[in-house]
C-alpha positions, 0 to 999 in steps of 0.5 A: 631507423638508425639511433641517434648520436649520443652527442644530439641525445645529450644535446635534447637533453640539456636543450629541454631545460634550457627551455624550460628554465626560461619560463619563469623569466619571460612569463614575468614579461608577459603577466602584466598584458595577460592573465595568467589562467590565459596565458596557461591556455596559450600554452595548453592549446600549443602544446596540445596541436604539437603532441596530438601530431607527435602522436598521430604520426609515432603512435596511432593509438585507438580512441580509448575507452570513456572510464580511461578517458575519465581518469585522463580528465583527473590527470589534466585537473592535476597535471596541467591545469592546477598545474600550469595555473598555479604556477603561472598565479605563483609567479605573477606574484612572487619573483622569478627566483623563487619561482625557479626554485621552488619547482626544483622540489617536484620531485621532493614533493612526487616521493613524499606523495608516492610515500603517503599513496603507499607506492613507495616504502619510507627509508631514513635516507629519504626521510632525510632528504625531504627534511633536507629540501623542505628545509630549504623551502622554508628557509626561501619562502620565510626568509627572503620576502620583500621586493618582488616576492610574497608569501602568497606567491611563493604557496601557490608556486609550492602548490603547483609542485604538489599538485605536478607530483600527485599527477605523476604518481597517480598516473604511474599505473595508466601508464603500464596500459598506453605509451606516454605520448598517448596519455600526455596528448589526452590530458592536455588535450582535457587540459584544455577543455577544463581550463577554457571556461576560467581563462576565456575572460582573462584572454578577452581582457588582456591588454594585447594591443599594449604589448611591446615587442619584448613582451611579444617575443616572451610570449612567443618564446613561452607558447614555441620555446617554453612549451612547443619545442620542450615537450616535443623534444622531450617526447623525443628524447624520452625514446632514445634514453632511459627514465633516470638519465632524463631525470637526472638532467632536471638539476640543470633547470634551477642553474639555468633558469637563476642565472637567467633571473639575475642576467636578464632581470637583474633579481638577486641572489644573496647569501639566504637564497643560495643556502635555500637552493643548496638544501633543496637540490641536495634534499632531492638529489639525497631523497632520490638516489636509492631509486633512480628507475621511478624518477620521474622523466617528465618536464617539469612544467 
């Protein structure tokens, strides 16, 4: 099969974050009517049909064995479910804004755990840039309550990230044994079953018949936009471009997903904010450059 155009690989690349950066945004639309471990489901369910068949028709793997698929149920408690519900808890109580921003720090908070697991060496100039970005979240989440934004809110979003960047650092050595699309396919898939439990009363308890067709067209947006379209073109892009030129492209998502927050929501964005994004972004771009290789190249949520 002939490679694609560098146009259609950039084209992905910039489309996966669009895509994502419209999370947030939307999923405020939808909060109100749907819980959020519901709303985490809607997305995992999703998603897992479309890469279960990027899988069975790219990869064909064989069924791995039950200690693998042990290791996969931890990567799906990380990865996507305290992952996923986290985020989307974060969310319904703190701005969209903030929520945007404080997933910029996944890949602060992925070197800073790779550091403490001992898979990767401390340097001053990565000392510095997590100095840099947590200084930015701290500026951001103690200095700009108020509105549509809480304490509680913006920890659980933090938390999110935490958890997202462990999950990528313990993952990494499976990742030496089974194609990405293998192992991303079985941890939603566990994703699923461990978050089902959790979320089955909020999804009988959600106010379906009472959501508009604003509200319908963001949870439509979130389940095939935000998850379906992301990750599937994400998988794809991953096989035509390297692991750091993916990467590097996750700086679009905070841009993209402010500007829509301020557009589509009318949220502001003061003086304190910017400075806040400006330390995050520069503390994660300064804390990751000495090793572009190990950047992580998954989507961001």
């Amino acid at each position: 099969m002939a490679e694609p155009s560098e146009t259609r690989v950039v084209a992905a690349l910039v489309a996966v974050q669009v895509l994502f950066a419209g999370l947030a945004v939307a999923s405020k639309t939808v909060l109100p009517h749907v819980g959020p471990l519901a709303l985490a489901l809607c997305r995992l369910a999703a998603a897992t049909v479309v890469l279960f068949a990027l899988e069975r028709a790219l990869v064909r793997s064989k069924l791995p064995p039950w200690r693998d698929i042990a290791a996969f149920a931890l990567f799906a408690l990380l990865g996507v479910v305290l992952n996923q519900g986290l985020f989307l808890m974060g969310t319904a109580r703190t701005s969209a804004t903030h929520a945007i921003l404080l997933i910029a720090t996944i890949p602060a908070f992925t070197l800073l755990v790779a550091v403490a697991l001992r898979q990767e060496r401390t340097t001053p100039l990565k000392v510095a840039g997590l100095l840099v970005s947590f200084a930015g979240v701290a500026l951001l989440v103690l200095g700009t309550q108020g509105g549509e934004s809480s304490l509680v809110g913006d920890l659980l979003v933090a938390a999110n990230s935490l958890s997202y960047s462990t999950y990528l650092v313990v993952s990494r050595p499976t990742l030496k044994r089974y194609d990405p699309l293998t192992l991303i396919s079985w941890v939603f898939l566990l994703g699923v079953l461990e978050m089902a439990p959790f979320a089955a009363p909020q999804i009988a308890a959600a106010d379906w018949a009472g959501m508009g067709g604003g509200s319908w067209v963001a949870f439509v947006y979130i389940l095939l936009g935000a998850t379906v379209a992301s990750y599937g073109l994400n998988t794809w892009v991953l096989r035509h471009a390297s692991a750091s030129r993916v990467a590097s492209f996750v700086y679009l998502q905070p841009l993209v997903g402010v500007a829509l927050a301020v557009a589509i929501r009318g949220e502001s964005f003061g003086v304190r904010a910017a400075a806040a994004a400006l330390l995050i972004l520069a503390g994660v771009f300064v804390a990751n450059r000495t090793a572009p290789s190990k950047r992580a190249a998954a989507p961001a949520e």
